[in-house]
N, C-alpha and C positions, 0 to 999 in steps of 0.2 A: 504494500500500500504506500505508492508514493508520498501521499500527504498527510500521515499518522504523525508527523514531524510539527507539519502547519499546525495542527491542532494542538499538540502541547504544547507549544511556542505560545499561541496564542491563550489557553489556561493559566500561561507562566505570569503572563501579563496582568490577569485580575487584579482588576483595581474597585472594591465593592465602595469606597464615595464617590469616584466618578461616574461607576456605574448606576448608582442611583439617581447624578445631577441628569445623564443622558437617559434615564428613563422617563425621569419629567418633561426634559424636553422633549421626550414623541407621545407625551401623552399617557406614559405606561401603554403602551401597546406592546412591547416586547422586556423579556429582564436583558438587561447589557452583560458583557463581561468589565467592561468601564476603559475601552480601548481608545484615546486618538487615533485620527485617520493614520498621520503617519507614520508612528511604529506600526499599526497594524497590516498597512500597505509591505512596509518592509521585511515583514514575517513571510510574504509568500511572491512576491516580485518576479526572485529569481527564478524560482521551479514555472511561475506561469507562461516567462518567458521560456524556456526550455521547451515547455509544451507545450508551445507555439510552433519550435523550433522541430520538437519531433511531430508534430501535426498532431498531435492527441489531444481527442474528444473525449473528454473522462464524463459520463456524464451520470456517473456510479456518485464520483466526488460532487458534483452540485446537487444531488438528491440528498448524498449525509451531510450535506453544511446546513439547507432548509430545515433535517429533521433536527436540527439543533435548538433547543431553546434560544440560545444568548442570538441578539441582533448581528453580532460581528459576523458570527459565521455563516451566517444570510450572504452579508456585503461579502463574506470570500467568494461566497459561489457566485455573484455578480459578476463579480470582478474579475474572476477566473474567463466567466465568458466572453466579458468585453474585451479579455488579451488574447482570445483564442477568437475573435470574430470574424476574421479574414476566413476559415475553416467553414466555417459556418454556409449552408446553403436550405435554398428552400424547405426541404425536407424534414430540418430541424424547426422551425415554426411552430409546427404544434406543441414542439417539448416546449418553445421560449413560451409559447403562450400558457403551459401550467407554472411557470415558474410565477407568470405576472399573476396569476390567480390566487397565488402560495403565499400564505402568511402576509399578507397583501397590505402593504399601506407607498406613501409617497417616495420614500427612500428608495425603497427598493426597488418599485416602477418606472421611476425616474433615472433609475440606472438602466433598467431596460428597455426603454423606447430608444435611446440610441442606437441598443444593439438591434434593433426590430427597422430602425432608419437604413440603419447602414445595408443590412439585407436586401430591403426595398432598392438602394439605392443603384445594388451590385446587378437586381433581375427585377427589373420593372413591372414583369407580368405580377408581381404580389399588391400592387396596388389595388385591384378589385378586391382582394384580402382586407386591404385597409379599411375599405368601403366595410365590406362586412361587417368586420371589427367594429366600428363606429355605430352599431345599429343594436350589439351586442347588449345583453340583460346589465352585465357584469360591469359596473366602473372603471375600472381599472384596465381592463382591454380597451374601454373605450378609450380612456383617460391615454393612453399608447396610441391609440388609431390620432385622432388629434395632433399627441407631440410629435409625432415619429418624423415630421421635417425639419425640428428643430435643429439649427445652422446648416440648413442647405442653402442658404440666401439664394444666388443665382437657379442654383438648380430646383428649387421648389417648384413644383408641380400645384399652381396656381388651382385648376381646375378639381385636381382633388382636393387641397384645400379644404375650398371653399364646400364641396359635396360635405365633405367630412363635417364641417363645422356648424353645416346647415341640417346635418342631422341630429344634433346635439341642442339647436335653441330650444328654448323653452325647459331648458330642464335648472330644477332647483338644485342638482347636487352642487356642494362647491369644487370638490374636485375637480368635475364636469368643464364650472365655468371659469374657474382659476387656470386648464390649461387650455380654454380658448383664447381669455386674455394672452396666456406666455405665448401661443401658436402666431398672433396677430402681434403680438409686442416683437419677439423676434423679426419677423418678416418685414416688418417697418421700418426696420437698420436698412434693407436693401430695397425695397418698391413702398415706400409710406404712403403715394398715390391711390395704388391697389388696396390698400390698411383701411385707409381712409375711404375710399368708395363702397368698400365693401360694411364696413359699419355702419356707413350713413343708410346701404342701403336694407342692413336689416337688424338695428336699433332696436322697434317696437319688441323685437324675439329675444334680444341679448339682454343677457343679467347688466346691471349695474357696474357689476365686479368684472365680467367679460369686456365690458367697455373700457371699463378705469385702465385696468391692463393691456387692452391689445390701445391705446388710446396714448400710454407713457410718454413716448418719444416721436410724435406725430406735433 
C-alpha cells in the first residue's frame, strides 16, 4: 500500500485546538485532524507527483481517504486527483461524480469542478453532460455543472453558460446562487459586456446574491 505512509504522516500531525478552530469554521460538518494547508500538502506532494509520473489511477486510495472521518483526508483524495488529472478521461466521470456526492459540502466540490473543467475542456463532447448535470436533484452536481468554467476566460463556452445558469434561476439554494454569482463574477475579468447583458436580461429570475456576485467587477 503505497500510501499507509500518507496516512500516518498525516495522524502525526494532530493538532486537536486547531482542529477544533477548523471545525467551527465549516460549521462542524466534519471532525478535523487540525492540519494547515501547507504541511498537509507537503505530506503527500511527492508520491502524487510520482503517480502522475507512473500514470496510476489509484482509485482504491481516494475511496479510503473519503471513508475517513477527519476533513484532511477528504482534501488528500482531492488533491490526489487534481495531480493525476491529465490521466483522467471520460470514462472516469461517473466515479468524479460520486466523489462530488460524498460527504459533500463547498471545500471539497470546489476542488472538484476544476477537475470536472479540465475534463470538459480536454473532450468537448461532455458538455451535454454539463447540461444534464445542471438539471440534476443533487446541489452539489449542480453546484459543479455551473462552476466547471471557472478561469476558462477566453475559452468559455458562452452558450453553455448561459443554458446552465438559466436552468438554475429561481432556485433559493444558496449554494445554487453563490456559484452563479462566482460563474458570472469570473467571466466579467474577460467579456463584462456579455456579464452585463446577460443579467440585465434575466434579473427578474436571479437571486439578489447571484447578482451582487456575478455584478463585483462590472
Amino acid at each position: 500500500m503505497w500510501y499507509k505512509e500518507i496516512f500516518e504522516q498525516l495522524e502525526a500531525l494532530r493538532d486537536p485546538v486547531r482542529a477544533a478552530q477548523m471545525e467551527a469554521y465549516m460549521r462542524n460538518q466534519f471532525p478535523f485532524l487540525g492540519i494547515p494547508a501547507a504541511p498537509r500538502k507537503a505530506v503527500y506532494q511527492k508520491a502524487f507527483r510520482n503517480a502522475l509520473k507512473e500514470k496510476r489511477i489509484d482509485f482504491v486510495f481516494v475511496e479510503t481517504c473519503f471513508s475517513k472521518p477527519e476533513r484532511e483526508f477528504h482534501y488528500a483524495g482531492v488533491n490526489y486527483l487534481l495531480a493525476i488529472q491529465s490521466l483522467l478521461t471520460p470514462q472516469h466521470l461517473p466515479k468524479i461524480k460520486e466523489y462530488i456526492q460524498k460527504k459533500s459540502w463547498w471545500d471539497t466540490v470546489d476542488g472538484l469542478d476544476g477537475l470536472v473543467g479540465s475534463l470538459v475542456l480536454r473532450y468537448p463532447n461532455l458538455k451535454n453532460t454539463m447540461i444534464e448535470w445542471s438539471l440534476e436533484d443533487n446541489i452539489w452536481v449542480r453546484r459543479v455543472a455551473i462552476d466547471h468554467q471557472l478561469l476558462f476566460k477566453e475559452k468559455t463556452d458562452t452558450d453553455l453558460l448561459a443554458a446552465i445558469i438559466k436552468n438554475n434561476l429561481n432556485d433559493t439554494e444558496f449554494f445554487i446562487n453563490k456559484a452563479i454569482g462566482w460563474s458570472l463574477r469570473d467571466y466579467s475579468k474577460t467579456n463584462p459586456k456579455w456579464v452585463a447583458n446577460f443579467i440585465q436580461e434575466n434579473q427578474s429570475a436571479m437571486s439578489t446574491l447571484s447578482i451582487r456576485e456575478g455584478s463585483k467587477y462590472l
